[in-house]
C-alpha positions in Angstrom: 113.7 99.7 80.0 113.6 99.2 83.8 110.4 100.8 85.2 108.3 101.0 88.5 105.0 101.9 88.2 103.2 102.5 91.8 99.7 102.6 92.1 96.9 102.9 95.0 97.4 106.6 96.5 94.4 108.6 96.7 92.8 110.6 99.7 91.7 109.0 102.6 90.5 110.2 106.1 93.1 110.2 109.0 92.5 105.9 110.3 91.6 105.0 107.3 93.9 103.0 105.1 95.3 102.6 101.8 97.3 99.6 99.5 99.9 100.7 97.6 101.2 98.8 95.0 104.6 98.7 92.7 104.3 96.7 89.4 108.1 96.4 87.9 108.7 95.7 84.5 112.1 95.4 82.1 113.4 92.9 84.2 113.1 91.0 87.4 113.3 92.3 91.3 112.9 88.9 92.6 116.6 88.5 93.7 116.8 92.5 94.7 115.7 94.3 97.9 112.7 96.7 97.6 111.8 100.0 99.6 109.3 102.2 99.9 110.1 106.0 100.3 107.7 109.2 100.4 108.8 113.2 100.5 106.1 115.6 101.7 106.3 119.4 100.2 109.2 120.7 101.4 111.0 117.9 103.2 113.9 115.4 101.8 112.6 111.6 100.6 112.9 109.5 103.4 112.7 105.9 104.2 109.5 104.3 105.2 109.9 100.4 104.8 111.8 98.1 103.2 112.2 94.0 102.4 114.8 91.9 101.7 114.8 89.5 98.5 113.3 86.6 99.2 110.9 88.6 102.2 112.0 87.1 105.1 113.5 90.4 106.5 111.8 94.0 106.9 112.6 97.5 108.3 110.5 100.4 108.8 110.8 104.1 109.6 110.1 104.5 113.6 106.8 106.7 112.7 105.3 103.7 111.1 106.0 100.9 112.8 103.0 98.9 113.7 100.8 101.0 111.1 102.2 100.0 107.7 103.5 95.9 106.6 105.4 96.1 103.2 105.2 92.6 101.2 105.9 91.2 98.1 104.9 88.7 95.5 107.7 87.7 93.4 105.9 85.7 91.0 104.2 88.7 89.9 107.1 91.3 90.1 105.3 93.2 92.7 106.1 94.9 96.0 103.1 95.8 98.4 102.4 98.9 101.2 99.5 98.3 103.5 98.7 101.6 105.4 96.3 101.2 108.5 95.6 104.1 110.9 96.9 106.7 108.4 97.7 110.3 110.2 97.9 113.9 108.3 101.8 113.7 108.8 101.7 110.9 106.4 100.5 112.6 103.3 103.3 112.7 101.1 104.3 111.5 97.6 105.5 107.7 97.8 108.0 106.1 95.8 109.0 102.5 95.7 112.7 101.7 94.6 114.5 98.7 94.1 118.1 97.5 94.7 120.7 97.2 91.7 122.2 94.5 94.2 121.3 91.0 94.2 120.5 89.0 97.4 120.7 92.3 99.5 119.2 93.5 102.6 116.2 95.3 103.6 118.2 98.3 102.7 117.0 101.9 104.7 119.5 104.4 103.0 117.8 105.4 99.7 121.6 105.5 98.3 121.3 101.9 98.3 118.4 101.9 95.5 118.8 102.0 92.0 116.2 102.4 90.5 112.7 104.3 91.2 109.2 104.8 90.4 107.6 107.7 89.7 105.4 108.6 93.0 102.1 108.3 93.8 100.0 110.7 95.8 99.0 109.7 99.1 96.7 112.4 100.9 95.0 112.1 104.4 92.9 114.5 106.0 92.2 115.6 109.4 
């Protein structure tokens, strides 16, 4: 069984930052793009940031560009979210996804992912 697990959320003061992590298990990402996603109360998932296989290639959502660097390890299976300079508007619930795709793209369109984690809370006060 194929499964996600993120980790790292928590409640942080707006500038602070948080490290979110994505374990995968059940079989290997190492050949498959990985996002990260997040859906605040009342708004659709969107995209935050994304890495191609091999982590040469990124993308990120115009609101956090410069703030947040996704990475990965594939020895270990893991994908990585560093927040810096976190804002209010960025509380949310955040998901990390992975392509069914080999070889692929930092993909941005959250039709592209196949598979997903469960969420972590991320929650920053003003």
């Amino acid at each position: 069984q194929v499964q996600l697990a993120e980790s790292g959320g928590g409640l942080v003061q707006a500038g602070g930052s948080l490290r979110l992590s994505c374990a995968a298990s059940g079989r290997t990402f190492s050949r498959n793009a990985m996002g990260w996603f997040r859906q605040a109360p009342g708004k659709v998932r969107e995209f935050v940031a994304a890495i191609s296989w091999i982590g040469y290639n990124t993308d990120y959502a115009d609101s956090v560009k410069g703030r947040f660097t996704i990475s990965r390890d594939n020895a270990k299976n893991t994908v990585f979210l560093q927040m810096n300079s976190l804002k209010p508007e960025d509380t949310a619930v955040y998901y990390c996804a992975g392509t069914g795709s080999s070889f692929g793209p930092a993909a941005t369109d959250k039709a592209d992912y196949d598979y997903w984690g469960q969420g972590t809370q991320v929650t920053v006060s003003s």
